[in-house]
N, C-alpha and C positions, 0 to 999 in steps of 0.2 A: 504494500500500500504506500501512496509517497506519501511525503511530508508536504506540510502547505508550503506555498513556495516552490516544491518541486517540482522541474518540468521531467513532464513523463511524453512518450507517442505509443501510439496506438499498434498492438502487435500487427505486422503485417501476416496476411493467410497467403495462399496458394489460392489462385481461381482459375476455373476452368472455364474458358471465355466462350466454347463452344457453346455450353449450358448458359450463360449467360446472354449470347444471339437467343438461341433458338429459346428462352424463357420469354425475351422480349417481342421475336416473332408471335408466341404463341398471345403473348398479351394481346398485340394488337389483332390475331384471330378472334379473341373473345370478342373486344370492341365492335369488329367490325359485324359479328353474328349481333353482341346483345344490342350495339345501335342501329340495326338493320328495323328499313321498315315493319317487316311481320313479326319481330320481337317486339322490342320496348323504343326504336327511331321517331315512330309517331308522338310517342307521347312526348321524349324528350324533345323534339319541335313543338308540341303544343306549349310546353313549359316552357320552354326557352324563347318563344315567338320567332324559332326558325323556319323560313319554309325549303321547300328542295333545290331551288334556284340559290338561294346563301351558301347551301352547302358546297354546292359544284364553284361559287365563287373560291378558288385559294386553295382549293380541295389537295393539292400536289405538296403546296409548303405546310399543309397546315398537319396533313400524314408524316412529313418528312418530321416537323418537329416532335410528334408525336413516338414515334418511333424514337428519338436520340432520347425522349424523356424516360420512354422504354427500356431502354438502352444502360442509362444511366441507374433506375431504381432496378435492374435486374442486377446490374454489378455491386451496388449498396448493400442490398438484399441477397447478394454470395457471401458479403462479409460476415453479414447478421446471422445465416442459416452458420458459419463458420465458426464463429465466436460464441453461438447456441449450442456448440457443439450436435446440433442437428443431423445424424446421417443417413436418418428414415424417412421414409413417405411420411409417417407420423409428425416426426419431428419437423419438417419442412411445410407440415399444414401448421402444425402450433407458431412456427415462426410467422406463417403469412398471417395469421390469426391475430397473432400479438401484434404485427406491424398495422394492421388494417384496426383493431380496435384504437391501439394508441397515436396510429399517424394519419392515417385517414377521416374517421370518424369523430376524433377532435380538432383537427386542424379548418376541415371544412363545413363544420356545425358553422362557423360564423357567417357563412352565407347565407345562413336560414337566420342564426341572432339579430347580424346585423344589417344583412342588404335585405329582407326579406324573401329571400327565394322560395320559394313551396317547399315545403316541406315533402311532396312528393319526388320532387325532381331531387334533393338530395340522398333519399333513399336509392332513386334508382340510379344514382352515378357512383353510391358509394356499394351499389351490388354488383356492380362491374368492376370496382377496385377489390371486394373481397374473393370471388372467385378469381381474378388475375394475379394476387399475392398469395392466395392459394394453393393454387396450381404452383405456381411460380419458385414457391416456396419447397413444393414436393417435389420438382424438379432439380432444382440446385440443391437439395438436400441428398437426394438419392442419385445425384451424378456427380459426384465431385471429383 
């Protein structure tokens, strides 16, 4: 344990970056089923007041950024699965589980607190963040 004052860093892991694409690939498959019109797309354009012309505006940059955000909480979420010592299906759903309780679903309550967003629409954006740290999670746990 250090002492105050003392500077410590954070152990480095080993990650296997293959698992860490193809966690982020696979996020953006969920997206693209759970934002698909015949799942849950409609509704979030009703909530959002998007309609299908907005979306084909930017549609190219707006996937690309989407993917590096991807990209990036897949390789965060190697460390975490690593540092949980995590190396089961199991253990890789409890990390998506802990990350999706404590980083998702607190961090974007305050779009419902304070910009008033519907309280529907943040349910259904953060059911797409907990099956994509889920999966994501039993992936990078069980591939390492």
């Amino acid at each position: 344990m250090p002492r105050l004052g003392e500077v410590t860093t954070m152990t480095q892991v080993p990650i296997n970056y293959a698992a860490v694409l193809v966690t982020a690939i696979i996020s953006m498959v969920i997206g693209a089923i759970w934002y698909s019109p015949p799942v849950f797309g409609r509704t979030w354009m009703t909530l959002t007041g998007k309609t299908p012309e907005d979306m084909k505006q930017g549609a190219r940059n707006a996937y690309a950024m989407m993917f590096i955000a991807a990209l990036v909480l897949a390789f965060v979420m190697a460390h975490v699965v690593r540092w949980a010592g995590a190396g089961s299906l199991s253990g890789g759903v409890k990390v998506g589980i802990t990350m999706w309780i404590g980083f998702v679903l607190t961090v974007t309550s305050g779009g419902v607190i304070f910009e008033g967003r519907p309280l529907k629409l943040y349910w259904l954006n953060s059911g797409y963040h907990f099956f994509s740290l889920v999966i994501g999670g039993a992936i990078l746990a069980r591939w390492q």
